[in-house]
C-alpha positions as CSV (number, residue, x, y, z in Angstrom):
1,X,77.6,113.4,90.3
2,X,77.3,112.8,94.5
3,X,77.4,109.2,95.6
4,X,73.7,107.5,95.5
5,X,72.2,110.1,93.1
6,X,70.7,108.2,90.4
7,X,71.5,108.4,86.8
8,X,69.7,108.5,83.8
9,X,68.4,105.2,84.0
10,X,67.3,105.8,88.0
11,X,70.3,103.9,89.3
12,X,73.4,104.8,91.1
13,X,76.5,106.1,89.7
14,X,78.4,104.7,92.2
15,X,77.7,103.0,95.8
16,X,76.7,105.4,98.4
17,X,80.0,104.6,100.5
18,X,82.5,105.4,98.0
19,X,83.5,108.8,97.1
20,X,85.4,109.7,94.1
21,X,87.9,112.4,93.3
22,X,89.9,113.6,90.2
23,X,93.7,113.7,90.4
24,X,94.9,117.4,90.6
25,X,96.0,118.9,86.9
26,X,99.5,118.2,86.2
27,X,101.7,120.9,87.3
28,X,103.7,122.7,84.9
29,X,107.3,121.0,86.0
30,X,105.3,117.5,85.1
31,X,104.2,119.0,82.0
32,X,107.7,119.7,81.1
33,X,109.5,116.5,81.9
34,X,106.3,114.1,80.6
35,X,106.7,116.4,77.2
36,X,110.5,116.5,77.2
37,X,110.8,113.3,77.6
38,X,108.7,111.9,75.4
39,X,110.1,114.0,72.5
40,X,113.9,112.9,73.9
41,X,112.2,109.2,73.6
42,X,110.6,109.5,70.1
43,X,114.2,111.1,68.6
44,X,115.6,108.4,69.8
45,X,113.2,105.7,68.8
46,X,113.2,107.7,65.2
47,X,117.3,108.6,64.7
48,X,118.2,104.9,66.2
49,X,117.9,103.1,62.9
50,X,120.1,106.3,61.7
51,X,122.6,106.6,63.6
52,X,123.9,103.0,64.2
53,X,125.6,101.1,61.7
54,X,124.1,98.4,60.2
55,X,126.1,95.5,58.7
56,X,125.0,91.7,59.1
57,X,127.8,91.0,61.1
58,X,127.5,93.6,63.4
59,X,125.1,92.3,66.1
60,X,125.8,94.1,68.9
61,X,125.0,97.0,67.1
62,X,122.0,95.7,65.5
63,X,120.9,94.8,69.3
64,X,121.0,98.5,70.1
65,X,119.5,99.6,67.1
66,X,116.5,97.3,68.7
67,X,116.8,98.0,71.9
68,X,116.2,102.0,71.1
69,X,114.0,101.4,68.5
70,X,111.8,99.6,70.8
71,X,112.6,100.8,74.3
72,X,111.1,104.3,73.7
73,X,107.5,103.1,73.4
74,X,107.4,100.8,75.7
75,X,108.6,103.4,78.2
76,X,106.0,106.2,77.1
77,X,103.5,103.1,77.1
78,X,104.5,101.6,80.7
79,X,104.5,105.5,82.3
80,X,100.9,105.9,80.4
81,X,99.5,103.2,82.4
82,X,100.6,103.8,85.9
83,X,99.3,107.5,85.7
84,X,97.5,108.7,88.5
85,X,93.8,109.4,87.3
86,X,92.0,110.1,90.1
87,X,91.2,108.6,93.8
88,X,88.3,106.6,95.1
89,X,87.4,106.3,98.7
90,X,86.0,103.1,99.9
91,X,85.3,101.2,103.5
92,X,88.7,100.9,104.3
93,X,90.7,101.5,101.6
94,X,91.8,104.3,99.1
95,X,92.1,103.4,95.7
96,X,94.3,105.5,93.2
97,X,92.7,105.3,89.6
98,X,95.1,104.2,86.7
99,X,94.5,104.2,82.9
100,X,93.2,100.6,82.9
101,X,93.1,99.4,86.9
102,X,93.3,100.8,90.7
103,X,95.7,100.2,92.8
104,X,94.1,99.6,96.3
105,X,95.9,101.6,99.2
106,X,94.8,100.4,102.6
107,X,93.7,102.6,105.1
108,X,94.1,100.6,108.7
109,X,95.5,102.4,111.3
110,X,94.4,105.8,110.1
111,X,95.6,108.7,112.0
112,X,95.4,112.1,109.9
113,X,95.4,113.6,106.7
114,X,96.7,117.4,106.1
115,X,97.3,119.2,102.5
116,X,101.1,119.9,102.3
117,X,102.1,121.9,98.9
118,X,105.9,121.3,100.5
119,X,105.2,117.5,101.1
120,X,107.3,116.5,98.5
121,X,110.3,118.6,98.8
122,X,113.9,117.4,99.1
123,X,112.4,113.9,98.7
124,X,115.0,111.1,97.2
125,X,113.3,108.5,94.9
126,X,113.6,104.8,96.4
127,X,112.1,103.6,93.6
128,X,109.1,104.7,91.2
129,X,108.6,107.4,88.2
130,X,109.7,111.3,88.9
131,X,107.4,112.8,86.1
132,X,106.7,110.7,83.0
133,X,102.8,111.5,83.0
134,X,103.3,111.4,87.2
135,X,105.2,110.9,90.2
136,X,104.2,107.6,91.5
137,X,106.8,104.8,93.8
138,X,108.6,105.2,96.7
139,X,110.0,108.1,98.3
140,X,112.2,109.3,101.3
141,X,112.2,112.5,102.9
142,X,113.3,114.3,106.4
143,X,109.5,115.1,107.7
144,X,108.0,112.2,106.1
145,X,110.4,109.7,106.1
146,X,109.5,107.0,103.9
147,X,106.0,106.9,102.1
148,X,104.5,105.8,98.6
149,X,103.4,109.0,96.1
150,X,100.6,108.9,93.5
151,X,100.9,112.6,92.7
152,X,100.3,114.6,89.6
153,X,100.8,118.1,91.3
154,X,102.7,118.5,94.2
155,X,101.7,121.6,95.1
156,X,98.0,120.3,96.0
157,X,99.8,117.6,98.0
158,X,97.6,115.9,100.6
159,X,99.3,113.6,103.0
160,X,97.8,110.7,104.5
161,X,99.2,109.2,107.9
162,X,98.8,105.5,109.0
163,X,100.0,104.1,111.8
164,X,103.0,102.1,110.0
165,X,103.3,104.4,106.6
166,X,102.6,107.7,104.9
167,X,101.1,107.8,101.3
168,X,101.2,111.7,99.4
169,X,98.5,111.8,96.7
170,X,97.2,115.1,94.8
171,X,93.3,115.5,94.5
172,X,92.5,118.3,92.6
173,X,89.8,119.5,95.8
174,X,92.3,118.6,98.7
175,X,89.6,120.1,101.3
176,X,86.5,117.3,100.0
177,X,88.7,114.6,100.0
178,X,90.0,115.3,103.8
179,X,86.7,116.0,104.6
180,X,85.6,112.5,103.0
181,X,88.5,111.0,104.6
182,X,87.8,112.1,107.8
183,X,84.0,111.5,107.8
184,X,85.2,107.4,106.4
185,X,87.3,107.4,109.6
186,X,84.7,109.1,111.6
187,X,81.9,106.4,110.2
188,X,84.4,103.6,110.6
């Protein structure tokens, strides 16, 4: 639904101003590592009890019995709620949709935005997730030097400059939200 159209009951979906847009499908090497590596964490969280020997006086090795019985989910858990769901374009601000919250993104000092399927290439993580349900932290390359990612598909990589940072995210229609982002800047 467009922003301002009114919904069943005759009100707005959503305030004229902002503009919402779905993260891109994962891309198949996401789909790969989120799936390999949640199988890799639930054999572990399932052969842990297994495979460590469990005496009374054997603490320590009770401690890691714990420790991978529990770790696993709380991994798959903590990736599951800083996936990128989608984007939302306010006055000022972009903010990249989670499972339960946004995070708000913002946009002073706006100077371009430009869909780069290469964005992301030869990039070194800083600090952040490389592809448990997305890529999401920090990140260092050559042409971008240091910027924050909230990607699900690099290849439909839109980069957004500011005058102090850059921030990659992946929209799944890269050409609406540059056009929305330009027409915010434009209005702004």
């Amino acid at each position: 639904m467009e922003p301002g159209i009114a919904g069943p009951e005759g009100k707005s979906a959503m305030p004229v101003h902002a503009r919402r847009f779905d993260a891109a499908p994962f891309s198949t090497s996401l789909k790969l590592i989120s799936l390999g590596a949640t199988a890799i964490l639930v054999a572990m969280m399932l052969l842990a009890p297994r495979a460590v020997v469990h005496q009374d006086t054997q603490l320590l090795a009770r401690a890691i019995t714990w420790v991978l019985v529990l770790g696993p989910p709380l991994m798959i858990g903590g990736a599951l709620l800083f996936m990128v769901r989608g984007y939302e374009l306010e006055p000022g601000a972009l903010l990249v949709r989670r499972l339960l919250w946004a995070t708000r993104i913002p946009l002073a000092g706006f100077e371009r935005a430009w869909h780069d399927p290469q964005a992301m290439r030869g990039s070194k993580r800083l600090f952040g997730n490389s592809g448990l349900f997305s890529i999401t932290g920090v990140f260092r390359n050559a042409p971008l030097g240091t910027y924050r990612a909230f990607v699900t598909n690099p290849g439909e990589a839109v980069v957004i400059r500011l005058a102090s940072r850059s921030v990659v995210v992946s929209p799944a229609q890269s050409r609406s939200f540059i056009a929305a982002l330009e027409a915010r800047d434009a209005a702004g």
